[in-house]
C-alpha positions in Angstrom: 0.0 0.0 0.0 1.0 3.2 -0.8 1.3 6.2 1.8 1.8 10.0 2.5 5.1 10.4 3.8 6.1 13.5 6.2 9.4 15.4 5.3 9.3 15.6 9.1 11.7 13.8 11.5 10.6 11.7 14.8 12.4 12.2 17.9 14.3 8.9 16.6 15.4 11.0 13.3 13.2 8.5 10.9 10.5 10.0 8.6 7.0 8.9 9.5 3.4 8.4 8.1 0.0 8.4 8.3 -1.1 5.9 10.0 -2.8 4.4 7.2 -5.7 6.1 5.9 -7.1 6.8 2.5 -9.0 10.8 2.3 -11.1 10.8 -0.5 -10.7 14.5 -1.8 -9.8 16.0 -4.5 -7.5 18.5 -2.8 -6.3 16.0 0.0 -2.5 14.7 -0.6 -3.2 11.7 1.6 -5.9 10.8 -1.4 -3.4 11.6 -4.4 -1.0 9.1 -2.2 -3.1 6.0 -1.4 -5.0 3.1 -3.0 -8.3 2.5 -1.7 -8.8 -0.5 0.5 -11.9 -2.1 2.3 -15.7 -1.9 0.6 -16.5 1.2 -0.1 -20.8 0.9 0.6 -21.7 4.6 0.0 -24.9 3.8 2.0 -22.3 3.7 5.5 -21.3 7.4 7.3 -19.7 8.5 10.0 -22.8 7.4 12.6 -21.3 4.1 11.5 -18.1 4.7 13.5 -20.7 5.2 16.8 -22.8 2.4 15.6 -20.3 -0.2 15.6 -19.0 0.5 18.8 -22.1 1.6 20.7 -20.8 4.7 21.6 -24.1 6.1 20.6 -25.8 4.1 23.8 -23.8 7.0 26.1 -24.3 10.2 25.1 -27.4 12.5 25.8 -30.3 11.2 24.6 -29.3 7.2 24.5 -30.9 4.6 26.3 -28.3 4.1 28.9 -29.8 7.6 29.9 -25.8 8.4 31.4 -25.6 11.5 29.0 -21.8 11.9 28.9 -19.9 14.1 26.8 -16.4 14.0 27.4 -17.0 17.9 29.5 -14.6 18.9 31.5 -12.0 16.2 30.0 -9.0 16.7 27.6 -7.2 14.8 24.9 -4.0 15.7 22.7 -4.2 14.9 18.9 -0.4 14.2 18.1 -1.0 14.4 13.8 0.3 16.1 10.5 3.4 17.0 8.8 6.2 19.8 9.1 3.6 23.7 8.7 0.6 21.2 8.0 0.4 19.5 10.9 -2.5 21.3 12.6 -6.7 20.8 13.4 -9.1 22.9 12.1 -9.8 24.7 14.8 -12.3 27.2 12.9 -14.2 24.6 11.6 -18.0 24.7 13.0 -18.5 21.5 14.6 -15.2 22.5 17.5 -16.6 25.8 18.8 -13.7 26.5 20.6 -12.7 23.7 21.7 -9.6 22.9 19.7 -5.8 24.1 20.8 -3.6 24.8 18.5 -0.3 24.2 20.0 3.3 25.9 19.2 1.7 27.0 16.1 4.3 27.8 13.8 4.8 30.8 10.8 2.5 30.3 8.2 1.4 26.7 9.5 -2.1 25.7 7.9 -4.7 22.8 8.9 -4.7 20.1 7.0 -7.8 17.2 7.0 -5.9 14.4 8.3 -5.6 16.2 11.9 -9.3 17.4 11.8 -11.0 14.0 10.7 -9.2 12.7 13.4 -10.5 15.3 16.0 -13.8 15.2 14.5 -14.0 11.5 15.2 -12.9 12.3 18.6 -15.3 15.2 19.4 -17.3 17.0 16.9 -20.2 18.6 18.2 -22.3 17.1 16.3 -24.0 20.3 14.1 -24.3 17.6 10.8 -25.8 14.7 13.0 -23.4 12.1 10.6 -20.4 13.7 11.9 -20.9 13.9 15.6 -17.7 12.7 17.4 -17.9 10.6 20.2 -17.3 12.8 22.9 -18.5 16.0 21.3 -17.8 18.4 24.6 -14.3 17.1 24.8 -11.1 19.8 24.3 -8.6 18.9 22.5 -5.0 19.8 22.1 -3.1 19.9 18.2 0.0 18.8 18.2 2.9 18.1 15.8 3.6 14.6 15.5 7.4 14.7 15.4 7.4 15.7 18.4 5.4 13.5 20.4 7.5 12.1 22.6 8.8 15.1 23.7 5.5 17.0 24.1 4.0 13.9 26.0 7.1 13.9 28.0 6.6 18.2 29.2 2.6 18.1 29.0 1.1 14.9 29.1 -0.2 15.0 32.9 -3.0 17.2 31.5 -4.7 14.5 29.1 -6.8 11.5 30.1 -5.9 10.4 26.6 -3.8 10.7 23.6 -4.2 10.0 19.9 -1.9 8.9 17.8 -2.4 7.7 14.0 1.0 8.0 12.5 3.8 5.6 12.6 7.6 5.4 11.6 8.3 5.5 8.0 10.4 2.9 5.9 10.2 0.2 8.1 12.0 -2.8 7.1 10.7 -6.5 7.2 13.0 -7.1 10.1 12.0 -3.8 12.3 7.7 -5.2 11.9 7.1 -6.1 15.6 10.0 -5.0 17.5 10.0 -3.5 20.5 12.4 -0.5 19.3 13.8 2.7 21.4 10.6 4.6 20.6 8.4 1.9 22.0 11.0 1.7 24.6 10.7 5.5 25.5 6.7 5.6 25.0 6.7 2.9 27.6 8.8 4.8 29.9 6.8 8.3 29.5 3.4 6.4 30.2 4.6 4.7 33.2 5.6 8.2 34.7 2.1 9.1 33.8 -0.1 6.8 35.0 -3.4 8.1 34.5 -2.5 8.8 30.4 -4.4 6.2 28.1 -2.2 6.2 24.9 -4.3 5.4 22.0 -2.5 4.2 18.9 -3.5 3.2 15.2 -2.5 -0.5 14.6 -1.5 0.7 11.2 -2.3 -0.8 7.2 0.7 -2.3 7.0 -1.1 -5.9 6.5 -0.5 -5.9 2.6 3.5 -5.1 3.2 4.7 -8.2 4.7 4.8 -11.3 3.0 2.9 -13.3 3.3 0.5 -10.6 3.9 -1.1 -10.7 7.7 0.6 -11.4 10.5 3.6 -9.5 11.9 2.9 -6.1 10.4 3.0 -4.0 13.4 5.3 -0.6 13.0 7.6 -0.7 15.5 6.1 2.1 18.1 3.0 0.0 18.0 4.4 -2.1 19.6 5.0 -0.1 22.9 3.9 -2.3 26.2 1.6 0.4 27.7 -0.6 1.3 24.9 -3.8 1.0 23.4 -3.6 0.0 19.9 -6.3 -0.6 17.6 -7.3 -1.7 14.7 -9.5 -1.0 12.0 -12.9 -3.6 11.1 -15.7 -3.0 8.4 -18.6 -1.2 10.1 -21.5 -2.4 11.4 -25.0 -0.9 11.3 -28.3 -1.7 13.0 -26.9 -3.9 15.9 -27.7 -2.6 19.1 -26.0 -5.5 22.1 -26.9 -8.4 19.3 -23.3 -8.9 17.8 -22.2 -12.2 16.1 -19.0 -12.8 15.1 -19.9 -12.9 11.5 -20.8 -9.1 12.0 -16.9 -8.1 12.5 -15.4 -8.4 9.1 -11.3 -7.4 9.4 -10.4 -5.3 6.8 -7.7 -6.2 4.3 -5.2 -3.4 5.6 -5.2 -3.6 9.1 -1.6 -4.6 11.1 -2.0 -7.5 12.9 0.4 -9.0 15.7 2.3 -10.4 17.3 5.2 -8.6 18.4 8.2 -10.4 18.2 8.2 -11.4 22.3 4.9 -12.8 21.4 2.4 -9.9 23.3 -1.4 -9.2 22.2 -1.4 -6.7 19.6 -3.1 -4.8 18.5 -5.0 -4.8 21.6 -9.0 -3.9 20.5 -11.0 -3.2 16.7 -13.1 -0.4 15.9 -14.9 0.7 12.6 -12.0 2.2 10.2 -13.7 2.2 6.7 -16.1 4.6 4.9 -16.3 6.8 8.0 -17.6 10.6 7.8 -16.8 13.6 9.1 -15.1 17.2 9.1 -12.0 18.0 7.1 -9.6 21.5 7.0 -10.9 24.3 4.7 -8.5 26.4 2.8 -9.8 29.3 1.2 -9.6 29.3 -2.8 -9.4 25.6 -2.8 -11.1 22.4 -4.7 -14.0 22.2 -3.4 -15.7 20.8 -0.8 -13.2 22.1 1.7 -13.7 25.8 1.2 -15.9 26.4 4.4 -16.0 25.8 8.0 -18.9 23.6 7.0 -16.6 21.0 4.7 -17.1 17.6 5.8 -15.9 14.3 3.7 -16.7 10.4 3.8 -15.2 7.4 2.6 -12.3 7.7 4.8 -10.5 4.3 5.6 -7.2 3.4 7.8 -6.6 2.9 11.3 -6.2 6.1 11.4 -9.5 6.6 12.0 -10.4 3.7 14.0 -7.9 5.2 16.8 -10.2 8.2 17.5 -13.2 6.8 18.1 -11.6 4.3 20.4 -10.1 7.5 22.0 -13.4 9.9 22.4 -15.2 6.2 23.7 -12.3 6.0 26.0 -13.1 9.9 27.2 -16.7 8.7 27.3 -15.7 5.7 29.6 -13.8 7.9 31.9 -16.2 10.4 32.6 -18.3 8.1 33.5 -16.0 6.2 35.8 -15.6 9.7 37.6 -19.3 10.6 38.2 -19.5 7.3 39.6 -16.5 6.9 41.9 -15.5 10.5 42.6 -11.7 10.2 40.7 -10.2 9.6 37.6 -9.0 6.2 36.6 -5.3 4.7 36.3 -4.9 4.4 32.3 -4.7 0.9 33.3 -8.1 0.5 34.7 -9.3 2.5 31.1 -7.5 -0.1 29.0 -8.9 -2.9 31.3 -12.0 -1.6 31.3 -12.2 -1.6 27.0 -10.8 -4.9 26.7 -12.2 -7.1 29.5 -16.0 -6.1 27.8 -14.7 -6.3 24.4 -17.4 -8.4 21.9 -14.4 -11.8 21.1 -14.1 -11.7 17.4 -12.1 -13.4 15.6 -10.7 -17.1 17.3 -12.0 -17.6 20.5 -10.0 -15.8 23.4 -7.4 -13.0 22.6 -5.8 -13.4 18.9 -3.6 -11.4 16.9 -5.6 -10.0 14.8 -8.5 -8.3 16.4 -7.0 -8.6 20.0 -9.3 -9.1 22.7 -12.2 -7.9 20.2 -14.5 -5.3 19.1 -15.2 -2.1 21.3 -18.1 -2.2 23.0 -18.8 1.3 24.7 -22.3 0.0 26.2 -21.1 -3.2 28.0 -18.3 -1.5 29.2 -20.7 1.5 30.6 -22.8 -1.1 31.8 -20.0 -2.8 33.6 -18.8 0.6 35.7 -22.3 1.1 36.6 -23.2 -2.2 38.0 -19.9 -2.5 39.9 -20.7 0.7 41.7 -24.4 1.2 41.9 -25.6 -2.3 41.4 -27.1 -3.6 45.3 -25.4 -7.0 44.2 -23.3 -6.3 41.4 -22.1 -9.2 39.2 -18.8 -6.9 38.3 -15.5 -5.5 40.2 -13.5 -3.1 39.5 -10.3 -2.5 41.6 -7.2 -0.5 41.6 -4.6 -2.2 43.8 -0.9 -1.9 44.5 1.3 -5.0 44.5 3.7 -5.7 46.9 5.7 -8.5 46.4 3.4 -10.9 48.5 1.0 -13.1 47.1 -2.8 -11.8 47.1 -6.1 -13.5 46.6 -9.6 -12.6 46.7 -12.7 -15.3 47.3 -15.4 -14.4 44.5 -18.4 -16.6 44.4 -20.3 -18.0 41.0 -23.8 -19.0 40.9 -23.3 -20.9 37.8 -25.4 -19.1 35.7 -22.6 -17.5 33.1 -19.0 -17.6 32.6 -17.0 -16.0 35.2 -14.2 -14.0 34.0 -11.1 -11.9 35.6 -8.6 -9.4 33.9 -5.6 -7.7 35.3 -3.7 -4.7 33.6 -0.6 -2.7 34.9 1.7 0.2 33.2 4.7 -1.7 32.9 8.3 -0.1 33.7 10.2 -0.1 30.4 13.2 -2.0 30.6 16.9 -0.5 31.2 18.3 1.1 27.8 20.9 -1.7 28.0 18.6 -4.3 27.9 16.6 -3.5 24.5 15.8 -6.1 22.3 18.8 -7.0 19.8 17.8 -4.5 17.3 19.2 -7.0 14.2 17.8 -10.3 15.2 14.7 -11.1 13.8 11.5 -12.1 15.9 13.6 -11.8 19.2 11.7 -13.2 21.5 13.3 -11.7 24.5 10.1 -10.3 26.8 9.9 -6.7 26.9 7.9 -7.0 30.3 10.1 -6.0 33.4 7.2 -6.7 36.6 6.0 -10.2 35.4 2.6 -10.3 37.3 0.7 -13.4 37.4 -2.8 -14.5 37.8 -5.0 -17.6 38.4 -8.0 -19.0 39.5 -8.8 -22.3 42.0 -11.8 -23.5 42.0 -14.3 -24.7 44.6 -12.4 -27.8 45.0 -9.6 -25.5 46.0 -7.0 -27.7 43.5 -8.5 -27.3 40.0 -6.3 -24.7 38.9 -7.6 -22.0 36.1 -5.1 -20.1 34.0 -4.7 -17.3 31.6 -5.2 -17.0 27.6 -1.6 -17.6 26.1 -0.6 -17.3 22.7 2.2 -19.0 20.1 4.0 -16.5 18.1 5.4 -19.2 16.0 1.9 -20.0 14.7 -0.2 -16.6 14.9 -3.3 -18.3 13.1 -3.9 -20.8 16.4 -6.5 -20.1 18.7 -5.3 -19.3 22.7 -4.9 -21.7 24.8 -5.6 -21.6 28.8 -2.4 -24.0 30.1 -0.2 -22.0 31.7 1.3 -19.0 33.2 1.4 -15.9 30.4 5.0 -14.6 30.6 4.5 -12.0 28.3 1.6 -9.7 28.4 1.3 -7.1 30.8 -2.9 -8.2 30.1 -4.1 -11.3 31.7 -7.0 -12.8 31.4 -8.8 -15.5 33.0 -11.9 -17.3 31.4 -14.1 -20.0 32.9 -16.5 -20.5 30.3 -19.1 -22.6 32.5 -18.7 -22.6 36.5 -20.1 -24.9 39.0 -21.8 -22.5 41.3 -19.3 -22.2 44.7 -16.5 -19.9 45.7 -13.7 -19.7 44.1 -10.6 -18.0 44.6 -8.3 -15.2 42.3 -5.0 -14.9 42.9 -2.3 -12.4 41.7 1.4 -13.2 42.4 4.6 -12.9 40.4 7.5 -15.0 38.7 11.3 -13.2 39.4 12.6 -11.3 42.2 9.7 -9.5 43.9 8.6 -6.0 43.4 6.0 -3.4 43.6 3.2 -2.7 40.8 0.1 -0.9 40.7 -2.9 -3.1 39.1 -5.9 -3.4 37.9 -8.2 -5.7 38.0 -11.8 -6.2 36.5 -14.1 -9.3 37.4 -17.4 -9.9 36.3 -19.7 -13.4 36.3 -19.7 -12.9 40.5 -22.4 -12.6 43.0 -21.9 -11.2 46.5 -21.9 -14.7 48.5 -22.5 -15.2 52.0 -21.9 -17.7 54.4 -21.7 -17.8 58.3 -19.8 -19.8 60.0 -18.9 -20.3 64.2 -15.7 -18.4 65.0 -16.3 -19.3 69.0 -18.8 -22.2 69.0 -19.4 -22.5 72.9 -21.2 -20.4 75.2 -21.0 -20.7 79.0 -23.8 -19.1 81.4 -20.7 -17.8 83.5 -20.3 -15.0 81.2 -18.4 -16.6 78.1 -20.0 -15.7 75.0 -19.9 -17.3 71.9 -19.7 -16.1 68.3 -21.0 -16.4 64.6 -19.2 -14.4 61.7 -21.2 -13.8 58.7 -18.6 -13.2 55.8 -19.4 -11.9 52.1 -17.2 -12.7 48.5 -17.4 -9.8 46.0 -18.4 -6.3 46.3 -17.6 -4.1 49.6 -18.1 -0.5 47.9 -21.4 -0.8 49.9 -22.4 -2.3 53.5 -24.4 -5.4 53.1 -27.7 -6.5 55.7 -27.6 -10.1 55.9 -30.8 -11.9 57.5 -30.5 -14.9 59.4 -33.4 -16.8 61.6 -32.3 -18.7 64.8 -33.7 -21.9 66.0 -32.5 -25.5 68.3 -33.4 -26.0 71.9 -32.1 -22.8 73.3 -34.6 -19.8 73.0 -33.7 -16.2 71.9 -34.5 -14.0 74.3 -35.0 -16.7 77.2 -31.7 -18.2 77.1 -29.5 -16.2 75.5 -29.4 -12.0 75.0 -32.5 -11.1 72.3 -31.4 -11.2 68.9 -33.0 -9.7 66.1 -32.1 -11.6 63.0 -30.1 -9.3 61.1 -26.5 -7.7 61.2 -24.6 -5.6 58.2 -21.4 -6.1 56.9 -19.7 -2.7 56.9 -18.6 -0.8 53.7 -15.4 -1.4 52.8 -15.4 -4.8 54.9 -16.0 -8.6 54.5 -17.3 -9.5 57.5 -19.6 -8.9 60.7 -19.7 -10.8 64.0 -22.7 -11.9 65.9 -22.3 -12.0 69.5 -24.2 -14.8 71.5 -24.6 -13.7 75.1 -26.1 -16.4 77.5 -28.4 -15.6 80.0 -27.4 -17.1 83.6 -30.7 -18.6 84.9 -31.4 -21.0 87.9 -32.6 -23.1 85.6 -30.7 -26.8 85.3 -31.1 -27.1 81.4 -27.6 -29.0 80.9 -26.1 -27.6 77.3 -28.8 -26.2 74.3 -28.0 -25.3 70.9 -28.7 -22.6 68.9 -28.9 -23.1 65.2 -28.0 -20.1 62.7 -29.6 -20.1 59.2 -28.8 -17.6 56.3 -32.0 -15.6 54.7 -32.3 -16.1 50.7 -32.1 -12.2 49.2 -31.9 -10.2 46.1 -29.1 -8.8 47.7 -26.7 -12.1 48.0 -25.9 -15.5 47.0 -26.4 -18.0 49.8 -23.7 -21.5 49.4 -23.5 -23.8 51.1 -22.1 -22.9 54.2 -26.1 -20.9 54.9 -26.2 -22.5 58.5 -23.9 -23.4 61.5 -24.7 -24.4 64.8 -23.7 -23.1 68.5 -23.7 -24.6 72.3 -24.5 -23.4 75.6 -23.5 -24.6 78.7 -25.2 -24.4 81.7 -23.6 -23.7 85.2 -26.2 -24.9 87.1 -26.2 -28.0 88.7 -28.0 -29.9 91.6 -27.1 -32.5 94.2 -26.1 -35.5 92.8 -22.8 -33.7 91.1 -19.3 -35.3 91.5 -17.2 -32.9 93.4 -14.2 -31.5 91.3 -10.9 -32.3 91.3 -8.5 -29.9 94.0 -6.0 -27.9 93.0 -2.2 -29.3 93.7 -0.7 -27.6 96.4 -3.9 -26.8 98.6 -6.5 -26.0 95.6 -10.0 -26.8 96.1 -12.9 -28.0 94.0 -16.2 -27.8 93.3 -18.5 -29.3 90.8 -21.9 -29.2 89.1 -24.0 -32.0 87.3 -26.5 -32.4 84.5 -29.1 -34.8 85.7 -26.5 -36.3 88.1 -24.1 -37.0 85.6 -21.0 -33.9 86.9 -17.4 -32.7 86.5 -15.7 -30.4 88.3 -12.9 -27.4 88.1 -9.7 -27.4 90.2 -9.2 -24.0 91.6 -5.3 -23.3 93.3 -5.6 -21.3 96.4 
C-alpha cells in the first residue's frame, strides 16, 4: 500500500506516516497518495463509526440515559506533517474547543488532523459527523514531536491519539519493540493516569505473506492501546455475532516479536464521515468551515473513536467513583467487555475484540451502583506478596477476571537485539501473574496464552502468560461455589500498581462459628457472617435462629439481622447467654442464612452453636482440687458432673 510520507523527523530521526488512511478528496495529498482498500458501501457514514461500537448508547439522549460528553475532559491529537500538521480549529463543529499548540509561521490545517479530531469530538452540528465525545477539548500537536511533548505536557490529558507511525520500516523492524516503544513505555509509566491510543496501522498488505507481523515498531510499545480497523457495522444494538466483525484487508496484525497481544481492541475504520480543513480558494468541498468528507478508511480513523469512547468511559468512571482512573483501569475496562471476534479468546488479529462502549458503561455502573453487582472493579498496588480474593459463582454464566498494569520499560541496555529477527526476549520488566482455583480449591484456572510461532492458532488456557502485561482469565461454565483469584509474580519480587476487572460474581455469603461454645458464667460465643465480592457498599444479611435454646429466654435477644460494613468482609454476631437457675444441661442454637436479592447464599447458609449451663443440683461429683492446697467444686447435669480445680 501506498502512503503520505512526512518530510518531518521523529524524535528517533526517521520520517513517518499516516497511520494508514485513504481521504477521498480531490485536494487532500493523503488521497493523491493511497489506494483504496476495504468496501467502499456509499450507504455507511460516520454514525457508523458510533454504531459499531455503541458509543451512541452513552451520550445524551441514548438509552443508557448516562448523558456523557467528554465535558470537562482533555485529549492531545499528536497528527500532520512539518507547517501542516495542525486541526481545524475554525471549523463549525469545535466551537472552541480545539488548541492549536506551538503554532508555527504560516502553518495551515490540514484534514488528516481534523478527521481525526472530529472522530474524537465534533459537536455534532451535521448529526453524521458527531464525534464521540462531542464536549471534549482537545489539544493539536505536531507529531514529530510527540515524545517530547507527552514527556513536558502529558499530565493534562486522560488520553492521547496517535495515528502515525515510523516510516520505511523494514521486514525485520515489523514487531520489535524499538527505542521509541521503549521511550513511549517509559513516559506512560511516569504518567499513570494517560491512556495512549495508537492506530495499529495498514501495513497488512507489506509483509509477506500478507497478515501477520505487520505492526510498525512504536505500536508495539507495552503500555498502549492499539487498535485496529474492522468494516462497520450498522443496525446492531447489544446483538453482535462474530460474523458481523469483518477485518479489513489493511489492518496490522500482531504479534510482536516477544509474542504480546497486539493490537490490543478493533473499531470501525472504513467509509467513515466527518469534518475536514478548509483552505480558502481551494477544490471544493473544503472551502468552508462547513466541509465535511466520507469514505475515509485506515486505522487512522479507527484510533479516534476508540479515544473519544475511551473519554466517554472515563467520565463516567468519575461521576461514579469521585476520581479519575489509572490508564490501566481504562484499557482494562475496553478490553475485559470487548465483543471476542475473531478465534476464540485473545488473537492477533482483532486482539481481545471489538469495542463495546455500552457493555463497558454497563460494567462501571453495575460494579458501583448495582445492590449486588455481578462486576468488580479494583485499583490495587502489589507488593511482592501473594494476594487472593474469594469471588463466588452461581453458575449461571462464565466468570471472567482481567488484570492490567503500566509496565516499567526496561533498562536502555537491555533493549531487544535490534538485528535479530523475531527476538523473542520479553519486553515486560514486573512479570505479574494471575490464576484461579476452584471450589475444590485444586482445579487450577489459568490465563489465555498465545504462540507467536503460529499466529493463526487459537489461545490456549495452560499455563502461566509470561509475556503480556494483560491477563485474562476465562471460565466458560462454573459450577456455582467460591472460588478464589489470585495475583502473584514470577522473578525477584517487586512493587506494581494493578488493575483488575471481574465480572460473572455474586456477593456470597456464608456464616460460620468463630467461638462455637457459650458458657452461662459470662463466656459468650460467636457467629461471623462473611461476604465474596463487592464491599463499595455495606451489606444487611438476615438470618433466623432456631434449636433448643430460646432467643431472648436463654440467650441476649437477637434480632435476625446484622450488616457487613462498607469497605469490609465481614460482621460478628455475638451470643450472650443468659445465667438462669434453671438446670437445662447444654442447648444449641442453630444459625440459618435468609435467601435475598441482595446475596448469594452456598453452602455454608447454616452453622450451629452450644450453651453450657452452670447450674447444677445435688447429685454432682465434686471436682478435682487444686495441687498444692487447691480446692474443688463441681456441678452435674441430671447427676451425671465434672468439676474445676481452683489453686488457692
Amino acid at each position: 500500500m501506498l502512503t503520505g510520507v512526512w518530510e518531518p523527523v521523529l524524535d528517533n530521526s526517521e520520517p513517518v506516516v499516516y497511520a494508514y488512511d485513504q481521504v477521498a478528496a480531490a485536494n487532500s495529498e493523503l488521497a493523491q497518495a493511497s489506494e483504496t482498500v476495504g468496501q467502499n458501501e456509499s450507504a455507511q457514514n460516520f454514525s457508523v463509526a458510533a454504531n459499531t461500537i455503541e458509543a451512541d448508547r452513552l451520550w445524551e439522549g441514548g438509552e443508557l440515559g448516562l448523558n456523557l460528553s467528554g465535558a470537562g475532559l482533555a485529549v492531545g491529537i499528536w497528527d500532520g506533517k512539518g507547517n501542516t500538521w495542525q486541526v481545524q480549529d475554525e471549523h463549525q463543529e469545535f466551537n472552541g474547543r480545539v488548541k492549536i499548540i506551538d503554532n508555527p509561521p504560516n502553518g495551515k490545517p490540514i484534514d488528516h488532523a481534523t478527521i481525526v479530531a472530529g472522530l474524537i469530538g465534533a459537536a455534532g452540528l451535521d448529526p453524521q459527523a458527531r464525534g464521540m465525545a462531542n464536549q471534549v477539548e482537545m489539544y493539536s500537536y505536531q507529531a514529530a514531536n510527540y515524545l517530547r511533548d507527552l514527556e513536558a505536557e502529558g499530565s493534562k490529558f486522560v488520553a492521547s491519539n496517535h495515528s502515525f507511525h515510523r516510516a520505511f520500516i523494514f521486514p525485520p523492524d515489523y514487531g520489535k519493540y524499538d527505542k521509541s516503544a521503549r521511550d513511549l513505555d517509559d513516559i506512560l509509566y511516569r504518567n499513570p493516569k494517560l491512556l495512549s491510543v495508537w492506530g495499529a496501522g495498514n501495513e497488512q498488505g507489506n509483509v509477506v505473506p500478507p497478515g501477520y507481523d505487520s505492526l510498525p515498531p512504536t505500536q508495539v510499545a507495552k503500555n498502549t492501546l492499539v487498535v485496529g480497523a474492522i468494516q462497520g457495522i450498522t443496525g446492531k444494538k447489544d446483538t453482535y455475532e462474530k460474523s458481523d466483525v469483518r477485518m479489513t484487508n489493511f489492518s496490522s496484525f500482531g504479534p510482536t516479536d516477544d509474542g504480546r497481544i497486539k493490537p490490543d481492541v478493533v473499531a470501525a475504520g472504513n467509509n467513515l464521515y466527518a469534518p475536514v480543513a478548509f483552505v480558502p480558494g481551494s477544490i471544493p468541498p473544503a472551502e468552508s468551515n462547513e466541509s465535511y468528507q466520507g469514505n475515509l478508511l485506515g486505522t487512522s480513523f479507527a484510533a479516534p473513536t476508540v479515544t473519544g469512547t475511551a473519554v466517554l468511559q472515563i467520565e463516567h468512571y468519575r461521576n461514579l467513583f469521585g476520581t479519575l482512573p489509572l490508564s490501566a483501569t481504562t484499557k482494562g475496562l475496553l478490553t475485559h467487555t470487548a465483543f471476542d471476534a475473531g478465534n476464540v479468546g485473545p488473537d492477533y488479529s482483532h486482539g481481545w475484540g471489538l469495542v463495546d462502549a455500552a457493555a463497558a458503561a454497563n460494567f462501571l455502573t453495575d460494579a458501583k451502583s448495582s445492590n449486588n453487582p455481578s462486576n468488580l472493579v479494583m485499583e490495587n498496588s502489589y507488593g511482592g506478596n501473594e494476594w487472593t480474593m474469594k469471588v463466588t459463582s452461581d453458575g449461571s454464566g462464565p466468570l471472567k477476571a482481567t488484570i492490567v498494569w503500566t509496565d516499567p520499560a526496561p533498562a536502555p541496555t537491555s533493549l531487544i537485539n535490534l538485528n535479530l529477527l523475531n527476538d523473542r526476549k520479553p519486553a515486560l520488566v514486573n512479570n505479574l501473574d494471575v490464576w484461579v482455583t476452584g471450589p475444590d480449591g485444586q482445579t487450577i484456572y489459568h490465563p489465555w496464552t498465545q504462540d507467536p510461532a503460529n499466529p493463526a492458532n487459537s489461545a490456549t488456557r495452560t499455563k502461566k502468560n509470561q509475556v503480556d502485561n494483560v491477563e485474562q482469565v476465562l471460565i466458560d461454565a462454573p459450577a456455582a461455589g467460591d472460588y478464589t483469584i489470585h495475583i502473584g509474580h514470577t522473578g525477584n519480587p517487586f512493587t506494581q500498581p494493578y488493575s483488575l476487572l471481574v465480572s460473572g460474581v455474586k456477593t456470597g455469603v456464608s456464616i460460620s462459628p468463630t467461638d462455637p461454645y457459650a458458657y452461662e458464667f459470662g463466656d459468650p460465643g460467636e457467629f461471623t457472617v462473611t461476604r465474596t465480592g463487592s464491599t463499595a457498599k455495606p451489606l444487611t444479611v438476615n438470618y433466623t435462629l432456631d434449636g433448643t435454646a430460646t432467643n431472648g429466654g436463654d440467650y441476649q435477644s437477637l434480632d435476625g439481622s446484622v450488616t457487613i460494613p462498607e469497605g469490609q468482609t465481614e460482621a460478628k454476631i455475638s451470643l450472650t447467654p443468659l445465667d438462669d437457675t434453671a438446670i437445662e444441661g447444654y442447648e444449641t442454637v442453630l444459625a440459618k442464612l435468609q435467601s435475598s436479592d441482595l446475596y448469594y447464599l452456598g453452602d455454608s447458609m447454616e452453622t450451629a452453636l452450644t450453651i453450657y449451663d452452670d447450674d447444677y443440683n445435688d447429685g454432682g461429683g465434686g471436682g478435682g482440687g487444686g495441687d498444692d492446697g487447691g480446692y474443688g467444686y463441681g456441678f452435674a447435669y441430671g447427676g451425671g458432673g465434672y468439676g474445676y480445680g481452683y489453686l488457692e
